[in-house]
N, CA, C and O atoms as a DFTB+ gen file, in Angstrom:
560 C
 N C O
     1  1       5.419      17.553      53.459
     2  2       4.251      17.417      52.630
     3  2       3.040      17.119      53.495
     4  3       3.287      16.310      54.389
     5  1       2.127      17.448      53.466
     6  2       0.617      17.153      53.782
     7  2       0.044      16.217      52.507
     8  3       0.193      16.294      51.287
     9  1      -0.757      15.205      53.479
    10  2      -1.219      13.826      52.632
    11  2      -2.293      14.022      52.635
    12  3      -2.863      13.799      53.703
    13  1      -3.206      14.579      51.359
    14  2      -4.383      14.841      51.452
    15  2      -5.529      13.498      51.207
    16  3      -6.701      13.309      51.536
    17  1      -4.702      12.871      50.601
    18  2      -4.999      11.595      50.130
    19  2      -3.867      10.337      49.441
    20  3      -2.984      10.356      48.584
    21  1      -4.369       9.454      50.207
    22  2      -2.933       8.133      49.734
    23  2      -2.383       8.598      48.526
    24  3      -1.171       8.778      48.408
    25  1      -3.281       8.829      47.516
    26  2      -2.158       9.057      46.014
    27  2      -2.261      10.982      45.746
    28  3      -2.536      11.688      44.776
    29  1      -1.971      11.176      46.814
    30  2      -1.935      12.862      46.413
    31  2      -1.263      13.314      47.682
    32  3      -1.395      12.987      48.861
    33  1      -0.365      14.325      46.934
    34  2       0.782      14.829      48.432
    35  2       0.493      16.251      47.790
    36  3       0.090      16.598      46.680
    37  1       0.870      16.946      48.965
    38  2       0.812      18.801      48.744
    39  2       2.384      19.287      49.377
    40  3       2.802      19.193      50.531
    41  1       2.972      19.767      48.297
    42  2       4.038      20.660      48.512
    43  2       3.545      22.104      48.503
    44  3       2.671      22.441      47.704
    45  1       4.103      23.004      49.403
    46  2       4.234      24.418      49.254
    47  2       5.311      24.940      48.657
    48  3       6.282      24.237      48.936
    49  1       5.560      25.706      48.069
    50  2       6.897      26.042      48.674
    51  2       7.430      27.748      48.669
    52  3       6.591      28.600      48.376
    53  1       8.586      28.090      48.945
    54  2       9.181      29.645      49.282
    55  2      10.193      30.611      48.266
    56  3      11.296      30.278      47.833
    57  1       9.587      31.696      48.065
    58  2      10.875      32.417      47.226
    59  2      11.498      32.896      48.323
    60  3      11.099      33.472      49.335
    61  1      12.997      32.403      47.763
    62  2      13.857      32.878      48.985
    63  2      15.899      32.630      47.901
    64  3      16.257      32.102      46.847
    65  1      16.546      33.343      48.968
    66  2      17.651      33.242      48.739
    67  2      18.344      33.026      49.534
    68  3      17.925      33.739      50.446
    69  1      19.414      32.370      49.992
    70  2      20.551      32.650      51.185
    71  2      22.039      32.520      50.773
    72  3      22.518      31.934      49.802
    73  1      22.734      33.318      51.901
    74  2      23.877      33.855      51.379
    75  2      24.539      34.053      52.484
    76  3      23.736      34.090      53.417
    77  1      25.858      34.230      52.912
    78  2      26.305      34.951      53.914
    79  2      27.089      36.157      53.957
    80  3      28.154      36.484      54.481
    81  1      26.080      36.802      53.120
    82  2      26.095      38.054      52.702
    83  2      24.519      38.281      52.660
    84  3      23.755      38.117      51.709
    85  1      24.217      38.755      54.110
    86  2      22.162      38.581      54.261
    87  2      21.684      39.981      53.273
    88  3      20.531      40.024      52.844
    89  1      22.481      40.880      53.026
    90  2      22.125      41.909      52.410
    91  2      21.750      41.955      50.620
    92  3      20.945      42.543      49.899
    93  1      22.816      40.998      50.460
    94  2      22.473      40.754      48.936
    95  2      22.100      39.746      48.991
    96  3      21.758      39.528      47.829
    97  1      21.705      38.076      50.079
    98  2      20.338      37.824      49.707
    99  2      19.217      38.030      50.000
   100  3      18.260      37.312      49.712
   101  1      19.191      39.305      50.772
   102  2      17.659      40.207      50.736
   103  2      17.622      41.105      49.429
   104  3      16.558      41.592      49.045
   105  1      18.739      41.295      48.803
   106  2      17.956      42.236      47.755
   107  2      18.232      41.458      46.064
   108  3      18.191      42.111      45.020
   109  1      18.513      39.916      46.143
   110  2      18.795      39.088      45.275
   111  2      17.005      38.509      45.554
   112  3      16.383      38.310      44.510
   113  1      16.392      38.308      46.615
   114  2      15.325      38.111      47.033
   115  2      13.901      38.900      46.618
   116  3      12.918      38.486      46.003
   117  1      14.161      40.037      47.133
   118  2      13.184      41.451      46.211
   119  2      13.399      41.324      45.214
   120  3      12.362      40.767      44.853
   121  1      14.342      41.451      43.860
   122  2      14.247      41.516      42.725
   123  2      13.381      40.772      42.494
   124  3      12.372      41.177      41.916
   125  1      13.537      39.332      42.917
   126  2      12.560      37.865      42.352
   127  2      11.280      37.841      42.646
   128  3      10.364      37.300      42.027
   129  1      11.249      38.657      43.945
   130  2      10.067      38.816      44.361
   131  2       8.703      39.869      43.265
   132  3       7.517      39.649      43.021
   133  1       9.493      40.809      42.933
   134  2       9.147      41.459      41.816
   135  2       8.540      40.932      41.053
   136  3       7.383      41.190      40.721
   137  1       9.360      39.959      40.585
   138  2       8.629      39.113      39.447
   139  2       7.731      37.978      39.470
   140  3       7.166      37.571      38.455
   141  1       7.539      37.257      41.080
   142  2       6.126      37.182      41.036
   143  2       5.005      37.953      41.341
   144  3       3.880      37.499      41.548
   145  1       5.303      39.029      41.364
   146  2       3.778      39.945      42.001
   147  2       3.244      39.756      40.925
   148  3       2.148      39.204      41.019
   149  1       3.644      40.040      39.720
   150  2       2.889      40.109      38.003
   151  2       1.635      39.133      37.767
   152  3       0.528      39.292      37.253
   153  1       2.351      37.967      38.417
   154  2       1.315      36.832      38.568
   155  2       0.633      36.508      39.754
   156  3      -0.009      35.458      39.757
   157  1       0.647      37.076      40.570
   158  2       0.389      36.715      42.072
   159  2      -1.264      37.312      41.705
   160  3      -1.483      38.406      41.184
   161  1      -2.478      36.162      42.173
   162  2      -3.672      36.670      42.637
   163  2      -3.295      38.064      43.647
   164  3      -2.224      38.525      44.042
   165  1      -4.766      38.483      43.846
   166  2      -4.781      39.765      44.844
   167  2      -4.564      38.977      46.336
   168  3      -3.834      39.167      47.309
   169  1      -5.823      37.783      45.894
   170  2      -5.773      37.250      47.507
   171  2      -4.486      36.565      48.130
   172  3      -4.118      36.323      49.279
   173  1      -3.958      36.356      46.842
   174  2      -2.310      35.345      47.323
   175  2      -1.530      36.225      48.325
   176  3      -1.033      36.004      49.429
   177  1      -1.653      37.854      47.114
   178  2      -0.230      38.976      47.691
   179  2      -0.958      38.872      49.604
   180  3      -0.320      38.802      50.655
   181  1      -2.400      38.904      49.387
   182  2      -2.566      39.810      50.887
   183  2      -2.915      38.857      51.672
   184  3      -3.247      39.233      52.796
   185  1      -2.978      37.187      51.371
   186  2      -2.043      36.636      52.284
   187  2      -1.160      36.552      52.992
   188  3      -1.030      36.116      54.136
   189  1      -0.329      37.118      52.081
   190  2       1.121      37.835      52.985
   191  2       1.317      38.560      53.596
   192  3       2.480      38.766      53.941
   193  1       0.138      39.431      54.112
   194  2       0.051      40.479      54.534
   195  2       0.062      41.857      53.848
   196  3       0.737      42.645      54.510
   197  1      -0.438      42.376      52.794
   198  2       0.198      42.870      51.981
   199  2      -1.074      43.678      51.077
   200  3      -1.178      43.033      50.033
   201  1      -1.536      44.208      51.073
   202  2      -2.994      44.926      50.496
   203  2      -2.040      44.774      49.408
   204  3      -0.812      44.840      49.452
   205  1      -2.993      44.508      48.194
   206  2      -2.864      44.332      46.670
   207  2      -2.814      45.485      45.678
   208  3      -2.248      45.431      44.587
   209  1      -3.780      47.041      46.408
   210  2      -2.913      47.918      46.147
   211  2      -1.473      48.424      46.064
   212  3      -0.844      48.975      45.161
   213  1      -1.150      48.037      47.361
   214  2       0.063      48.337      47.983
   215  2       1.292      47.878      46.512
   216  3       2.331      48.398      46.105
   217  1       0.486      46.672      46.088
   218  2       1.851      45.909      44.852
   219  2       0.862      46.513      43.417
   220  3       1.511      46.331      42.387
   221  1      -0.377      47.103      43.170
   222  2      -0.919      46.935      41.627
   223  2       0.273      47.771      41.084
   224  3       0.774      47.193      40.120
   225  1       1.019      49.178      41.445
   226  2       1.754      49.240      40.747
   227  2       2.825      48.643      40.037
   228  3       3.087      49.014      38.893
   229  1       3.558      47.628      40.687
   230  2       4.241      46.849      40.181
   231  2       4.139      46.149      39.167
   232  3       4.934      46.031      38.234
   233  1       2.377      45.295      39.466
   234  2       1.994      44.629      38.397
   235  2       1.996      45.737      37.164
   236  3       2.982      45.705      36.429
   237  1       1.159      46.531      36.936
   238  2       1.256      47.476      36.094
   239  2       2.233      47.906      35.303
   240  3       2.034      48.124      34.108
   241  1       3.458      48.084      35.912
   242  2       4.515      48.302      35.377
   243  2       5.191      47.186      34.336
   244  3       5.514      47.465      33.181
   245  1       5.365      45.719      35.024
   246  2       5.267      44.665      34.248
   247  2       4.310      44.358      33.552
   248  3       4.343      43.188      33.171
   249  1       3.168      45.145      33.117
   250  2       2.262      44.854      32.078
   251  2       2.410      45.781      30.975
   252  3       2.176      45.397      29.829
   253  1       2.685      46.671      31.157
   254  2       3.953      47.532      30.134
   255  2       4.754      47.653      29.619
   256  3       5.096      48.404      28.706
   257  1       5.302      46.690      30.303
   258  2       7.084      46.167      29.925
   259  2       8.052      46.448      30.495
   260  3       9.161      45.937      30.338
   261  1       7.693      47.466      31.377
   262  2       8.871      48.362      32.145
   263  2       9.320      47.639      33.511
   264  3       8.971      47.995      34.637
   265  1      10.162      46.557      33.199
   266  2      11.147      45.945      34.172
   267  2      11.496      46.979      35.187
   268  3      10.869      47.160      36.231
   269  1      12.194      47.420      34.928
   270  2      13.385      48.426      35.614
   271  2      12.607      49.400      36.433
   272  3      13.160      49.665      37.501
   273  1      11.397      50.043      36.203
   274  2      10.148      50.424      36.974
   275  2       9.699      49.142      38.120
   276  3      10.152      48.912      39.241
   277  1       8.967      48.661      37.581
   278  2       8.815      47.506      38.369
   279  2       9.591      46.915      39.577
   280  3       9.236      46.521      40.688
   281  1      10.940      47.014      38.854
   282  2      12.051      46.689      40.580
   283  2      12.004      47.449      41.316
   284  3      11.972      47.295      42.537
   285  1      11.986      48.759      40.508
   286  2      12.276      50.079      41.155
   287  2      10.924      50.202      42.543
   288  3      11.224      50.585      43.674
   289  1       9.943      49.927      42.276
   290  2       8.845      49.932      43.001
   291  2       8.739      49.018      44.132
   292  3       8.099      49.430      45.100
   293  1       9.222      47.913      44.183
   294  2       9.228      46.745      45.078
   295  2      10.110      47.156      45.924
   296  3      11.242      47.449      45.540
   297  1       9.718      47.252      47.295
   298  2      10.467      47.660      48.075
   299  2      11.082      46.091      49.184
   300  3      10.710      44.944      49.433
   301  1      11.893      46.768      49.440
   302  2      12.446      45.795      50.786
   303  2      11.499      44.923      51.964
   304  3      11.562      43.800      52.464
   305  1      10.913      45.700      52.050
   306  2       9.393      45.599      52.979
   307  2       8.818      44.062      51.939
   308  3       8.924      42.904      52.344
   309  1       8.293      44.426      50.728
   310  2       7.200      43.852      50.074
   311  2       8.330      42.045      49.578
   312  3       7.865      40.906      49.530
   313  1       9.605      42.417      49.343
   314  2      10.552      41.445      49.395
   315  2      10.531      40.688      50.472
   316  3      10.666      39.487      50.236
   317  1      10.392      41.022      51.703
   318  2      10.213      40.512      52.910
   319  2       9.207      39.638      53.388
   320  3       9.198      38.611      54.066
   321  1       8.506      40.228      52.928
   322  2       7.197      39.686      52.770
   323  2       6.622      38.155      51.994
   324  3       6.045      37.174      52.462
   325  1       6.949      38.399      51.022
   326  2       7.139      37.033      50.257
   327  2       7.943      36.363      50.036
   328  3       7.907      35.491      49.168
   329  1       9.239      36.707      51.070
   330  2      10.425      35.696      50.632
   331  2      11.007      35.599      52.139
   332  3      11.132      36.479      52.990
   333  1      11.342      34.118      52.172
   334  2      12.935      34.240      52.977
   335  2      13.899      34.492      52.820
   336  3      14.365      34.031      51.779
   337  1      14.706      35.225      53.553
   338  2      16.387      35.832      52.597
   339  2      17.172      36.471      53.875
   340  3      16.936      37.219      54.824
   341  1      18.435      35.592      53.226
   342  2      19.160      36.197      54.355
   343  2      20.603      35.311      54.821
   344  3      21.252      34.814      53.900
   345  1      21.021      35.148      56.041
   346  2      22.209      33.969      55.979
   347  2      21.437      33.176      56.641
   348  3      20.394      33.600      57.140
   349  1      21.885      31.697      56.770
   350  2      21.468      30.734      57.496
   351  2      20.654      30.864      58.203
   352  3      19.473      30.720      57.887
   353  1      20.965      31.103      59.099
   354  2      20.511      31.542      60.497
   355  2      19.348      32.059      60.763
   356  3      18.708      31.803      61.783
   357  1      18.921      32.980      59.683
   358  2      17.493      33.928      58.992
   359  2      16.616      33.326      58.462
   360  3      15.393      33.463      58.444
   361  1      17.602      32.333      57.824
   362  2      16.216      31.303      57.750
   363  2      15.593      30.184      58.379
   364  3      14.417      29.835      58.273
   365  1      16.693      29.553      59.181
   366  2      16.064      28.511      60.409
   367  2      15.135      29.510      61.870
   368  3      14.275      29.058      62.627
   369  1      15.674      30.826      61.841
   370  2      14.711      31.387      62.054
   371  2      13.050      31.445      62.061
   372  3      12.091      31.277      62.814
   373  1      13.460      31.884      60.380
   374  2      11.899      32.291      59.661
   375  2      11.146      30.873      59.731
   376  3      10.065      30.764      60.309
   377  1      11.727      29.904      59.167
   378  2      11.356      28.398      59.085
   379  2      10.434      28.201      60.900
   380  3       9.248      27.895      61.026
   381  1      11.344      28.464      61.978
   382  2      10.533      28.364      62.894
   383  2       9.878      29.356      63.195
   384  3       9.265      28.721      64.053
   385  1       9.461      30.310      63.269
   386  2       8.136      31.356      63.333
   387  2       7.361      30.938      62.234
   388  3       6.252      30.581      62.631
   389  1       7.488      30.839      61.049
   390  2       6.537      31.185      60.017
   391  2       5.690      29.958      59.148
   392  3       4.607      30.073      58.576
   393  1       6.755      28.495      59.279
   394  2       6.556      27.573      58.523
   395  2       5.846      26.778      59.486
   396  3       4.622      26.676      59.558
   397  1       6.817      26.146      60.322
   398  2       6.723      25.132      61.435
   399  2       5.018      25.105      61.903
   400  3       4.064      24.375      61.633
   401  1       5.202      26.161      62.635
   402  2       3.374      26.289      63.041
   403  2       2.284      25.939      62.640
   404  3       1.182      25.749      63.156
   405  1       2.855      25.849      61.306
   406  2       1.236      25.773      60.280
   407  2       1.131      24.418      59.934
   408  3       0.202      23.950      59.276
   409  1       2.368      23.604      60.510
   410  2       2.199      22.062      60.139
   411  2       2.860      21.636      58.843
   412  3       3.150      20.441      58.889
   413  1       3.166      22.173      57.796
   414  2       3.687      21.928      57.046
   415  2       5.183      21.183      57.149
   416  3       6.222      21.735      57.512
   417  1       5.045      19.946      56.786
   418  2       6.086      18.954      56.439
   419  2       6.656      18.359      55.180
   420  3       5.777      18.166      54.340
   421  1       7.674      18.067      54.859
   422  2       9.137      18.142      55.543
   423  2       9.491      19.567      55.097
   424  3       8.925      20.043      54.113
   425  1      10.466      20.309      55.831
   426  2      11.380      21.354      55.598
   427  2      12.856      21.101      54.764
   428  3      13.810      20.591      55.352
   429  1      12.930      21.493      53.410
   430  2      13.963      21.441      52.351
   431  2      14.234      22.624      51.909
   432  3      13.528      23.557      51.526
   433  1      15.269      22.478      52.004
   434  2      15.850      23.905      50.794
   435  2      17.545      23.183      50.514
   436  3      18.522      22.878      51.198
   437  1      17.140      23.161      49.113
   438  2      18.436      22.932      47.469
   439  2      18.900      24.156      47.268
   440  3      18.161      25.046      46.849
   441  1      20.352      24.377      47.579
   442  2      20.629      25.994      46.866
   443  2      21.534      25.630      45.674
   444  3      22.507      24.877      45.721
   445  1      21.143      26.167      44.792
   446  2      21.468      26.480      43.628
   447  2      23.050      26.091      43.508
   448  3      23.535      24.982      43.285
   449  1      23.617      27.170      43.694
   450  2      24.864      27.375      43.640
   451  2      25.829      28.490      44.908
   452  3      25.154      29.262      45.588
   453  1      27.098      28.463      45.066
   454  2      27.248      29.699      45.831
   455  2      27.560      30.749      45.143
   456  3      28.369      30.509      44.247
   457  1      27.224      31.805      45.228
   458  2      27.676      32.930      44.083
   459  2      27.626      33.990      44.874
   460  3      26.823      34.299      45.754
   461  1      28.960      34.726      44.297
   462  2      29.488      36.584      44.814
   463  2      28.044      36.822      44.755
   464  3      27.154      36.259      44.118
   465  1      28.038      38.048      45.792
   466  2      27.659      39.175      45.428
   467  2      26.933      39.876      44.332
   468  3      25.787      40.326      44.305
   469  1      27.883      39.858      43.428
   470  2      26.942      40.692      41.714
   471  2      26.454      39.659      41.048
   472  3      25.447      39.802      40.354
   473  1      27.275      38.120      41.188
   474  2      25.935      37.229      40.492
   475  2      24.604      36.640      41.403
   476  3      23.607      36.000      41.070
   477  1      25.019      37.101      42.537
   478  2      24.012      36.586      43.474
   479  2      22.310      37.274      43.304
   480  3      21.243      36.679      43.456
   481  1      22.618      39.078      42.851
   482  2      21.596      39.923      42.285
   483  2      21.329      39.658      40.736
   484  3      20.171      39.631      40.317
   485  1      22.100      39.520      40.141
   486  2      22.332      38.966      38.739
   487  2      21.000      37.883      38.671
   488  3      19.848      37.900      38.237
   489  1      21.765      37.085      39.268
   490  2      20.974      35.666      39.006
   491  2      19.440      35.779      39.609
   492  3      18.662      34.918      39.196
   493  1      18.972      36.660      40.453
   494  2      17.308      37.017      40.764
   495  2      16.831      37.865      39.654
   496  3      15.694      37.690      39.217
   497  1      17.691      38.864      39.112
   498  2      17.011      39.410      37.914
   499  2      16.213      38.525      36.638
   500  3      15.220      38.896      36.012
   501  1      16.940      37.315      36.484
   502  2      16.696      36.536      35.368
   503  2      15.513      36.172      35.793
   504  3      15.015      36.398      36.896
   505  1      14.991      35.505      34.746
   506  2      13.509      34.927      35.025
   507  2      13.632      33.389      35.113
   508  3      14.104      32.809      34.135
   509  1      13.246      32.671      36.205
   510  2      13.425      31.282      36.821
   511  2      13.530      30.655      36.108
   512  3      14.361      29.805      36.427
   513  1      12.916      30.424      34.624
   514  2      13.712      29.297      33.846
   515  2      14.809      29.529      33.339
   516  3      15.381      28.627      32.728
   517  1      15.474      30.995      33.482
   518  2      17.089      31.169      32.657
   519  2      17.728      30.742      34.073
   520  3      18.434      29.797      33.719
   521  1      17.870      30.846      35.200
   522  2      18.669      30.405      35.934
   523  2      18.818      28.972      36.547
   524  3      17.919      28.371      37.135
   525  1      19.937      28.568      36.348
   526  2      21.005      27.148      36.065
   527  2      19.690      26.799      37.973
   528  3      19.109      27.610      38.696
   529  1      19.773      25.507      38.017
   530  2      19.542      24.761      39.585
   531  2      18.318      25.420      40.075
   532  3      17.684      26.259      39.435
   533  1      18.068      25.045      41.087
   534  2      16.046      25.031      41.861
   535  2      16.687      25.111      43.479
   536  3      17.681      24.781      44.124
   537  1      15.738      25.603      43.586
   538  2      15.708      26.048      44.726
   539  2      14.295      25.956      45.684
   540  3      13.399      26.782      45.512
   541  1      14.172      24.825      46.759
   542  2      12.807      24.408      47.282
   543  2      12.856      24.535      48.668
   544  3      13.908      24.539      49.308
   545  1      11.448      24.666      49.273
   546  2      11.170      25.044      50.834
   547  2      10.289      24.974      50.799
   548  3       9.842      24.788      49.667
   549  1       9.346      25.050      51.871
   550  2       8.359      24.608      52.057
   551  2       7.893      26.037      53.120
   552  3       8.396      26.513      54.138
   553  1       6.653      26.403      52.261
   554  2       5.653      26.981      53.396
   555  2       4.191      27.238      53.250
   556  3       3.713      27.192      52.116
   557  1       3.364      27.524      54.363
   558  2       2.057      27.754      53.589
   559  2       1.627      28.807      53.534
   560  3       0.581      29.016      52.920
């Protein structure tokens, strides 16, 4: 946390998944990721590196209703981008390139649960308040 003031603390934190199976939690990761672009400012996405064109279709699609479009559009790349995902290792990684630097304190991550494979994608499809446990990290 950063102490901006005695009675005020600042958490960040990360969409991410891990697994040791890095493949389905990179693409348990994109799905979720999907579903914040809908809400994501322009300036948030291209924080990430990420021109806001590059995602309006997505949003678009979720302003239509069309889920299944919407995933369909989010690519691996743009998952990457806004999430950590992957096995362990991928993320004490990412944590040191991406988090560490910027000062941000303490480093946490709660995983949910362990889950196969098909509930591991399963469970990113849902929308964060249907899925059981939280999941926290820290970045800026």
């Amino acid at each position: 946390m950063i102490s901006l003031h005695s009675s005020f603390d600042f958490c960040a934190s990360v969409l991410g998944a891990i697994s040791t199976d890095a493949a389905a939690a990179k693409e348990a990761a994109r799905v979720a990721a999907a579903f914040y672009i809908s809400s994501m400012a322009p300036e948030l996405v291209e924080r990430h590196g990420i021109a806001y064109e590059e995602v309006r279709p997505v949003a678009d699609a979720f302003a239509r209703g069309d889920v299944e479009h919407a995933l369909a559009l989010t690519t691996s790349q743009i998952g990457e981008r806004l999430s950590i995902a992957g096995e362990p290792g991928d993320w004490i990684d990412r944590i040191r390139a991406d988090v560490a630097p910027q000062g941000v304190q303490p480093h946490c991550a709660r995983p949910r649960r362990s889950l196969p494979r098909s509930e591991l994608v399963g469970a990113a499809r849902r929308r964060p308040s249907q899925s059981p446990g939280s999941t926290c990290a820290v970045r800026s």
